[in-house]
N, CA, C and O atoms as a GROMACS GRO file, in nm:
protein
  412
    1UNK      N    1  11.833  13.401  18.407
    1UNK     CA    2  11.727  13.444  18.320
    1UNK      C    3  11.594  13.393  18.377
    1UNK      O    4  11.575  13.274  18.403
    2UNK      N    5  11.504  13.489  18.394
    2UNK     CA    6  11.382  13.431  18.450
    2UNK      C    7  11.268  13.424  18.356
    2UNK      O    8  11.252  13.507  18.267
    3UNK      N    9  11.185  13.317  18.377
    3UNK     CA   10  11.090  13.344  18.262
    3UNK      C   11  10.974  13.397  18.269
    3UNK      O   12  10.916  13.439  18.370
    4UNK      N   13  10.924  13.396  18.112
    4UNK     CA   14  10.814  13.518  18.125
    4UNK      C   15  10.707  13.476  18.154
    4UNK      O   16  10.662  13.390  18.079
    5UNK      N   17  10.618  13.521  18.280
    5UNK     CA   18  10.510  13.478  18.310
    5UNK      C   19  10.383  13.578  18.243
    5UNK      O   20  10.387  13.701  18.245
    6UNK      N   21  10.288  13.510  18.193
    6UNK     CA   22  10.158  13.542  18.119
    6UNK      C   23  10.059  13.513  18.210
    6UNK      O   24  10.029  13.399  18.244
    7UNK      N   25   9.984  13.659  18.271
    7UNK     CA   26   9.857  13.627  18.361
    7UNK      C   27   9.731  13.519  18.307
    7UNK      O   28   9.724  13.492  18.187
    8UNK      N   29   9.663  13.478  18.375
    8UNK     CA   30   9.566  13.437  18.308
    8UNK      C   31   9.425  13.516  18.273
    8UNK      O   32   9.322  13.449  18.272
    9UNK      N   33   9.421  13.637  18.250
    9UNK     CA   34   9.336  13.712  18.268
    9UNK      C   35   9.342  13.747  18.086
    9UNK      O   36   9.250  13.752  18.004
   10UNK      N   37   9.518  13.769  18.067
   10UNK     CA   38   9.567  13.831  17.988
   10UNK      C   39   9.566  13.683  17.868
   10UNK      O   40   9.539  13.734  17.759
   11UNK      N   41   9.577  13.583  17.856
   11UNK     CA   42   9.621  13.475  17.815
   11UNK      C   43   9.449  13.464  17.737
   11UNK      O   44   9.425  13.456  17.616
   12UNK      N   45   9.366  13.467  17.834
   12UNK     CA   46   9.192  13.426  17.844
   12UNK      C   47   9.168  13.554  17.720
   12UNK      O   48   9.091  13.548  17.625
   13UNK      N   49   9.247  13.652  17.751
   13UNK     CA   50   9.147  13.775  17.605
   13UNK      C   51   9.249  13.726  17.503
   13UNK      O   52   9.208  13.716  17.388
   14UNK      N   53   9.400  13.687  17.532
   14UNK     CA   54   9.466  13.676  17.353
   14UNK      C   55   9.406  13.556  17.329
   14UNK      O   56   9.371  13.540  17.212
   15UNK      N   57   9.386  13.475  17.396
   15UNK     CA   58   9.297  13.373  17.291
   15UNK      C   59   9.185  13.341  17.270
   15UNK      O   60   9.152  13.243  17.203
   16UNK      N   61   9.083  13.452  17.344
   16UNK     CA   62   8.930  13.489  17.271
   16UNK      C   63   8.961  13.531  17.124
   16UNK      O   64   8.926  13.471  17.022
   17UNK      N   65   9.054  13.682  17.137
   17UNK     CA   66   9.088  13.759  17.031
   17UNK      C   67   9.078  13.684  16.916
   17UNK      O   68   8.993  13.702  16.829
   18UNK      N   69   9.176  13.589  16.913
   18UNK     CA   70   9.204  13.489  16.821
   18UNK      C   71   9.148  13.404  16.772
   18UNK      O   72   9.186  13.353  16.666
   19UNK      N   73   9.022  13.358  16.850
   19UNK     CA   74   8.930  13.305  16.827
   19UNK      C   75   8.836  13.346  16.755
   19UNK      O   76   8.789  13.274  16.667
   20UNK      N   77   8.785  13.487  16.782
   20UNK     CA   78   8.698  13.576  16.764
   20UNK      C   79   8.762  13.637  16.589
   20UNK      O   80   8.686  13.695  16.512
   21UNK      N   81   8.908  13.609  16.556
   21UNK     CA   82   8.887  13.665  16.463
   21UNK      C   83   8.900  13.544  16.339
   21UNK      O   84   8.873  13.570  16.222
   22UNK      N   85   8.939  13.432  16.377
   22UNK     CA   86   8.950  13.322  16.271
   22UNK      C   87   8.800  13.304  16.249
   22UNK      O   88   8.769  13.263  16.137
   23UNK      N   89   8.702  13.328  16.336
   23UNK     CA   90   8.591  13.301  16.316
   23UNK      C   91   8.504  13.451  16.239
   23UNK      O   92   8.411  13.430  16.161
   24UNK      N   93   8.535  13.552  16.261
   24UNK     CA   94   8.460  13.674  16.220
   24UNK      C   95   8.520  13.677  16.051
   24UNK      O   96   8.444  13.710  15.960
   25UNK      N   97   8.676  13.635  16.022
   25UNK     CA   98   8.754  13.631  15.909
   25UNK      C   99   8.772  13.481  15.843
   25UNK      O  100   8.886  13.459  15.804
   26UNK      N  101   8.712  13.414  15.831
   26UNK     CA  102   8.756  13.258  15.766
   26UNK      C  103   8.781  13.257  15.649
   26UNK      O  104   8.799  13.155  15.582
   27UNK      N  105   8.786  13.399  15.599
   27UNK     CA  106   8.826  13.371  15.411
   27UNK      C  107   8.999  13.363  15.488
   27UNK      O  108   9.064  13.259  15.471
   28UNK      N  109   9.058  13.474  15.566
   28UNK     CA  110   9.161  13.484  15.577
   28UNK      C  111   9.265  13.366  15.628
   28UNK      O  112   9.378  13.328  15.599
   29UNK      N  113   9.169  13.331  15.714
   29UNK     CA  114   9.234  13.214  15.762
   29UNK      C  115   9.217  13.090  15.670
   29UNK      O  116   9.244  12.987  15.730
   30UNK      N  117   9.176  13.072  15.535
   30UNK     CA  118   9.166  12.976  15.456
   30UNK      C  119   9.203  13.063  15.298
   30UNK      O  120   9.151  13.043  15.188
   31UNK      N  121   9.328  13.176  15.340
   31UNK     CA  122   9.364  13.224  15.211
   31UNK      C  123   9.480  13.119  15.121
   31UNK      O  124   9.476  13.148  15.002
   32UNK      N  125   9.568  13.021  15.147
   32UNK     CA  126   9.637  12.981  15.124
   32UNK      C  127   9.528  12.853  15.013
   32UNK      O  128   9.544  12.846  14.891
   33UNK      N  129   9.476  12.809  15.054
   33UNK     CA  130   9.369  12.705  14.972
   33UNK      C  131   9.294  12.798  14.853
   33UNK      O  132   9.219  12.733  14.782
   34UNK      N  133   9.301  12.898  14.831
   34UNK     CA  134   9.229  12.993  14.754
   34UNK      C  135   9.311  13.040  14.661
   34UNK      O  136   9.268  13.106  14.567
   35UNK      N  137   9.450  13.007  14.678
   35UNK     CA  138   9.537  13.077  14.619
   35UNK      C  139   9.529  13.065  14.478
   35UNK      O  140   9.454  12.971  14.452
   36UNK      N  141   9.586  13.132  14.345
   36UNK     CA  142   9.550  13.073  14.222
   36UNK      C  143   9.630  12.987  14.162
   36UNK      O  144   9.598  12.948  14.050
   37UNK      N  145   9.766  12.931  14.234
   37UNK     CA  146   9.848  12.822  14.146
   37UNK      C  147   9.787  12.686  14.213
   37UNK      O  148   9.869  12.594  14.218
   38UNK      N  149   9.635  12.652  14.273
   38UNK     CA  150   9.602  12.559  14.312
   38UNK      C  151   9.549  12.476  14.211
   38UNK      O  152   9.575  12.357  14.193
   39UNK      N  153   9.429  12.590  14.108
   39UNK     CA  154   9.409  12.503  13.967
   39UNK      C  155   9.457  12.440  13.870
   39UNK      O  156   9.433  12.350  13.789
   40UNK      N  157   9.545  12.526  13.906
   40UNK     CA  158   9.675  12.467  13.752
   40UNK      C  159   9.725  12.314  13.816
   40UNK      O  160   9.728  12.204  13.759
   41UNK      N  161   9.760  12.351  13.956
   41UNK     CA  162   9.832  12.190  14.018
   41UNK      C  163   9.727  12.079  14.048
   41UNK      O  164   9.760  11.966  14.084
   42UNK      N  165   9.588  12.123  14.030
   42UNK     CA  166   9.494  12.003  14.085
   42UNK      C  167   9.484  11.946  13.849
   42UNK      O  168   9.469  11.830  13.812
   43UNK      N  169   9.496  12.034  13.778
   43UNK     CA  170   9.483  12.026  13.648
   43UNK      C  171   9.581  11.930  13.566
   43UNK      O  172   9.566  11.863  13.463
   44UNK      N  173   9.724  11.958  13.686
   44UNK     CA  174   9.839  11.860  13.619
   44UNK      C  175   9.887  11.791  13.723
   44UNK      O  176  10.006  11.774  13.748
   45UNK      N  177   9.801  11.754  13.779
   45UNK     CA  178   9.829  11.598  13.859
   45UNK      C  179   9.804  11.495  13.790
   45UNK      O  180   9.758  11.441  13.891
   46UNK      N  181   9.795  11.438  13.734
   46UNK     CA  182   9.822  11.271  13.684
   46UNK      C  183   9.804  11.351  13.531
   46UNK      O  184   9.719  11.436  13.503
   47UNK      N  185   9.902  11.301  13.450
   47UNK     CA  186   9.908  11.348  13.319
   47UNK      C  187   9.890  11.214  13.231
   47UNK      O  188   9.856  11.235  13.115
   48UNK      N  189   9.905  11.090  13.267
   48UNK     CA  190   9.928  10.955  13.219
   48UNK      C  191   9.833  10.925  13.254
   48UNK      O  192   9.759  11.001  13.317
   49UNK      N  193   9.794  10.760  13.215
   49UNK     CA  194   9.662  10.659  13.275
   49UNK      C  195   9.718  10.594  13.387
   49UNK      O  196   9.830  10.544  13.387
   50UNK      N  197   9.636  10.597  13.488
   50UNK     CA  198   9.690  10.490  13.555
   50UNK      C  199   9.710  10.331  13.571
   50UNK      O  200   9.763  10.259  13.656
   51UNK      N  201   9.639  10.307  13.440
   51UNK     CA  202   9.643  10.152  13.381
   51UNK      C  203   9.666  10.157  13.210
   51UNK      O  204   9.586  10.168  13.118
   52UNK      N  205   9.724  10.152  13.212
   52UNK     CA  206   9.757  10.114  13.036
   52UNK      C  207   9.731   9.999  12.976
   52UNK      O  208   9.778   9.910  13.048
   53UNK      N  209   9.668   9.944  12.860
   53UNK     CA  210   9.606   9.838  12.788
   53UNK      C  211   9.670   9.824  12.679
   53UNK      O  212   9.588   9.878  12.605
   54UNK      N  213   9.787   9.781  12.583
   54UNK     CA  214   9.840   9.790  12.475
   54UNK      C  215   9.729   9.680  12.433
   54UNK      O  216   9.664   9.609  12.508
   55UNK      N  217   9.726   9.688  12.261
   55UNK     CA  218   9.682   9.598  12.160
   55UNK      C  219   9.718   9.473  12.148
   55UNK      O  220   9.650   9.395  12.080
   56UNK      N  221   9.818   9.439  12.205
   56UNK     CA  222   9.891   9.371  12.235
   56UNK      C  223   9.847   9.270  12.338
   56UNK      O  224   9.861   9.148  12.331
   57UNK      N  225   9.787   9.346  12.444
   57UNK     CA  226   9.683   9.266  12.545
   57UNK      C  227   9.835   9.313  12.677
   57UNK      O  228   9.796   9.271  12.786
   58UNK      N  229   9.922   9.353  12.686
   58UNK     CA  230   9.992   9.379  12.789
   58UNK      C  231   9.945   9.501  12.846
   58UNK      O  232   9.941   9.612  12.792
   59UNK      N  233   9.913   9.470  12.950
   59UNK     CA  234   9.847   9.565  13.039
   59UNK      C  235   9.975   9.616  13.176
   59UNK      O  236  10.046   9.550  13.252
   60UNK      N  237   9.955   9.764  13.153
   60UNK     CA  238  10.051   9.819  13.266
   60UNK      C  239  10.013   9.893  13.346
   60UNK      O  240   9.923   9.975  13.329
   61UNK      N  241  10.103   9.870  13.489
   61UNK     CA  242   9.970   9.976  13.600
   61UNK      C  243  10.084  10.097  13.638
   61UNK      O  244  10.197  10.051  13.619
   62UNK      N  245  10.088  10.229  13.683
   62UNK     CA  246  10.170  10.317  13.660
   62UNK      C  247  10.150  10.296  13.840
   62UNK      O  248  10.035  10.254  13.858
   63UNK      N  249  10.217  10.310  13.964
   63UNK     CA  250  10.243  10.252  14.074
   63UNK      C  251  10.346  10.437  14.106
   63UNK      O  252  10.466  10.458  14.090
   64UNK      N  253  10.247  10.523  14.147
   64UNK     CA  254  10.298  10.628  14.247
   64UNK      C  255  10.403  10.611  14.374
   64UNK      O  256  10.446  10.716  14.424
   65UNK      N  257  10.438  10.508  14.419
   65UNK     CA  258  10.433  10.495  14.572
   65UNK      C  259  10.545  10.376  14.589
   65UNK      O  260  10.521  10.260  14.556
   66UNK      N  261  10.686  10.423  14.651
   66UNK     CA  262  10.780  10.362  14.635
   66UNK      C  263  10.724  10.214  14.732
   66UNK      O  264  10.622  10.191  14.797
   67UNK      N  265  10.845  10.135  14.703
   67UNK     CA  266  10.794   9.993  14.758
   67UNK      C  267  10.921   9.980  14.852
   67UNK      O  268  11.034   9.951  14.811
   68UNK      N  269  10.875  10.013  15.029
   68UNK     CA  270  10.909  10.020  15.116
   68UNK      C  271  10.887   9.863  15.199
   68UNK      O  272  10.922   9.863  15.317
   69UNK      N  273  10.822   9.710  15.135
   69UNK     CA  274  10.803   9.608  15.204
   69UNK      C  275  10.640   9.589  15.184
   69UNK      O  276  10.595   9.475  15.192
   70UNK      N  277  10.569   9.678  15.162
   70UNK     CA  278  10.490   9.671  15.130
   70UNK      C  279  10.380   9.574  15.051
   70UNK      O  280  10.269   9.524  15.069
   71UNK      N  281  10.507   9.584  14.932
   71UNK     CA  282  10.408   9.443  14.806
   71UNK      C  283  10.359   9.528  14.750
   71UNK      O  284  10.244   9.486  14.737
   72UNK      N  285  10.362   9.622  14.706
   72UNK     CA  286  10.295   9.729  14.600
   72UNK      C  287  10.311   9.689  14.440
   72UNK      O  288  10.224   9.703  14.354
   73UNK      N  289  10.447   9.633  14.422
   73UNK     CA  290  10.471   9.612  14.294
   73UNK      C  291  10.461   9.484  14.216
   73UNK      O  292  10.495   9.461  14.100
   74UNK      N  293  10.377   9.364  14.358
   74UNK     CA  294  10.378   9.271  14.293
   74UNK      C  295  10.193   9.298  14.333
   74UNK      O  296  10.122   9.273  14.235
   75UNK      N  297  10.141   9.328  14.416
   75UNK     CA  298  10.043   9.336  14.458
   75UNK      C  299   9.885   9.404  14.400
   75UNK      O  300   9.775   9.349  14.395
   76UNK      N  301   9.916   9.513  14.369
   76UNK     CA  302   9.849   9.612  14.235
   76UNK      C  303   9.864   9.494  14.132
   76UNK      O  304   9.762   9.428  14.109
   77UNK      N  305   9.963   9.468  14.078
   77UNK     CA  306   9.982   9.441  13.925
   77UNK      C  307   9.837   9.275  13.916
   77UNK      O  308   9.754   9.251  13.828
   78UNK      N  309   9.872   9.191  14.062
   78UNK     CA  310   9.787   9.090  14.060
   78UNK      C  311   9.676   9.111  14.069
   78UNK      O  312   9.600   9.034  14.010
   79UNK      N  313   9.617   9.230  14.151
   79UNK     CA  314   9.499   9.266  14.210
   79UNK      C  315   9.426   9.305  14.015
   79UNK      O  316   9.334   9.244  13.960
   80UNK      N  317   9.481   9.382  13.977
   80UNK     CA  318   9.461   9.418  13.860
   80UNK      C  319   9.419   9.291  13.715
   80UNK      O  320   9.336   9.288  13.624
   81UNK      N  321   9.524   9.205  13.762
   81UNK     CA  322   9.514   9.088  13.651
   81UNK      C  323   9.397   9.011  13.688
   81UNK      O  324   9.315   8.981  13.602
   82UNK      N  325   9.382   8.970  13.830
   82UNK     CA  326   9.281   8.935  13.858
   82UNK      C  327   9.128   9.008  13.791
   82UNK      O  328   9.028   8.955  13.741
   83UNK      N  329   9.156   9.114  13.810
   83UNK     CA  330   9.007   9.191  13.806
   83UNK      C  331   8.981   9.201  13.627
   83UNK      O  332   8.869   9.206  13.574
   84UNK      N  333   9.058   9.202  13.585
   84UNK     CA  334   9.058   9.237  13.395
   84UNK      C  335   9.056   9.064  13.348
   84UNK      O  336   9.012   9.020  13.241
   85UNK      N  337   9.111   8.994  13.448
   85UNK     CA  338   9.087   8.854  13.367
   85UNK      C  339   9.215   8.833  13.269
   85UNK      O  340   9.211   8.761  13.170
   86UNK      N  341   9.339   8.911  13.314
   86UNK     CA  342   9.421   8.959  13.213
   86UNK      C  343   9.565   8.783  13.232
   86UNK      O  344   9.592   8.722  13.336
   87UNK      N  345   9.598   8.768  13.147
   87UNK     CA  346   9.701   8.699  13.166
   87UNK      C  347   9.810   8.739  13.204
   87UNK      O  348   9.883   8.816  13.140
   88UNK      N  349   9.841   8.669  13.362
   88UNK     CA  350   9.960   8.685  13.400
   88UNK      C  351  10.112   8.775  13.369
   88UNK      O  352  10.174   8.860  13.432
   89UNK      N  353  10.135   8.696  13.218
   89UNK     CA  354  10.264   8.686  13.218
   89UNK      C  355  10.261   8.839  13.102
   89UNK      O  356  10.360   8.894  13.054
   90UNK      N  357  10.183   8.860  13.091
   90UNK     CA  358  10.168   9.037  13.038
   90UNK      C  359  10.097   9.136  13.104
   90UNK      O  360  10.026   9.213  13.038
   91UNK      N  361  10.107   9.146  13.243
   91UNK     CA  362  10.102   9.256  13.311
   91UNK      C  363  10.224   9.289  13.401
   91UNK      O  364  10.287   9.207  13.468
   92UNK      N  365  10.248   9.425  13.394
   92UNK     CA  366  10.398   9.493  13.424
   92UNK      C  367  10.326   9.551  13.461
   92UNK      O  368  10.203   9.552  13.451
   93UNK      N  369  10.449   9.654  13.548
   93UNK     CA  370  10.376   9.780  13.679
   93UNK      C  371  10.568   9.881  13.662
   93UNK      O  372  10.676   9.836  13.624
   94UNK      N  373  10.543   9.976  13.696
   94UNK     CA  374  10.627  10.092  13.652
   94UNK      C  375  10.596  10.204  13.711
   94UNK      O  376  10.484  10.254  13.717
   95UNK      N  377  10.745  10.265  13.779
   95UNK     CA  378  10.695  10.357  13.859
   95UNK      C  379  10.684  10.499  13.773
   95UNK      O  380  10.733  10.525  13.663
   96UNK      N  381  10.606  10.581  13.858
   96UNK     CA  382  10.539  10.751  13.814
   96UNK      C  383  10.587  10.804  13.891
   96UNK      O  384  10.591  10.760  14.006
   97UNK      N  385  10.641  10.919  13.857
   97UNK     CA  386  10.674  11.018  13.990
   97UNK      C  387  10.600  11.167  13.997
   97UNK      O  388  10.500  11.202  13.934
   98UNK      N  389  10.662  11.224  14.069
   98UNK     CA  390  10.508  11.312  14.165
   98UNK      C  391  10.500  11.428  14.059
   98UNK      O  392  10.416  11.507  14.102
   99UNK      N  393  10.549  11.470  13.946
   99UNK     CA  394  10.531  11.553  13.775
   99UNK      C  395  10.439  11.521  13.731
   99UNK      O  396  10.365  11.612  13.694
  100UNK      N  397  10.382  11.350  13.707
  100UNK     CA  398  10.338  11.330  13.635
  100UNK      C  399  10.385  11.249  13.503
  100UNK      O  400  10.315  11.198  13.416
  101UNK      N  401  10.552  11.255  13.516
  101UNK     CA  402  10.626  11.179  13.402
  101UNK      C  403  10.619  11.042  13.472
  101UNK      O  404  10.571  11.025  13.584
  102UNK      N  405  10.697  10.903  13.358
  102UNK     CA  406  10.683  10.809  13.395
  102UNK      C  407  10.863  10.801  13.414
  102UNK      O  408  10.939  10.876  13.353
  103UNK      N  409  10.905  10.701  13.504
  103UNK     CA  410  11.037  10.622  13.525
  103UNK      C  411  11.088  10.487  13.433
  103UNK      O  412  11.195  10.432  13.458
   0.00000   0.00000   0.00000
């Protein structure tokens, strides 16, 4: 089987062409971002708070992002207590998943 050789004469106009038309057409080439189930999904992305405050004074942080070694789940929750001035031993962290429901 031999392979297919592409002149360079021929190579130089298909990829003017191509050039020439992402640029003459850029709605087309940016139809997928335009599409209409984009509003609805930018509308129901986070449906929850991402910090919760009970009356109670227990404060919870909702943590997207599995904990691969990271320190995410001890790390947020301190960064957080720190910054609210919140006591320790009533801040919890709980994971969210990519709906919008909580775990």
């Amino acid at each position: 089987m031999e392979p297919v050789t592409l002149p360079r004469r021929s190579f130089l106009k298909l990829a003017g062409a191509g050039g020439l038309a992402l640029g003459a057409f850029p709605h087309l080439a940016m139809a997928q971002a335009a599409g209409q189930g984009t509003k609805r999904a930018q509308a129901d992305e986070q449906h929850r708070p991402f910090v919760q405050i009970a009356a109670n004074g227990e404060v919870t942080v909702t943590i997207n992002r599995l904990e691969f070694g990271q320190g995410v789940q001890t790390a947020l929750p301190m960064i957080l207590a720190e910054e609210l001035d919140a006591d320790w031993s009533l801040v919890r962290s709980r994971h969210g998943s990519n709906d919008g429901g909580l775990h």
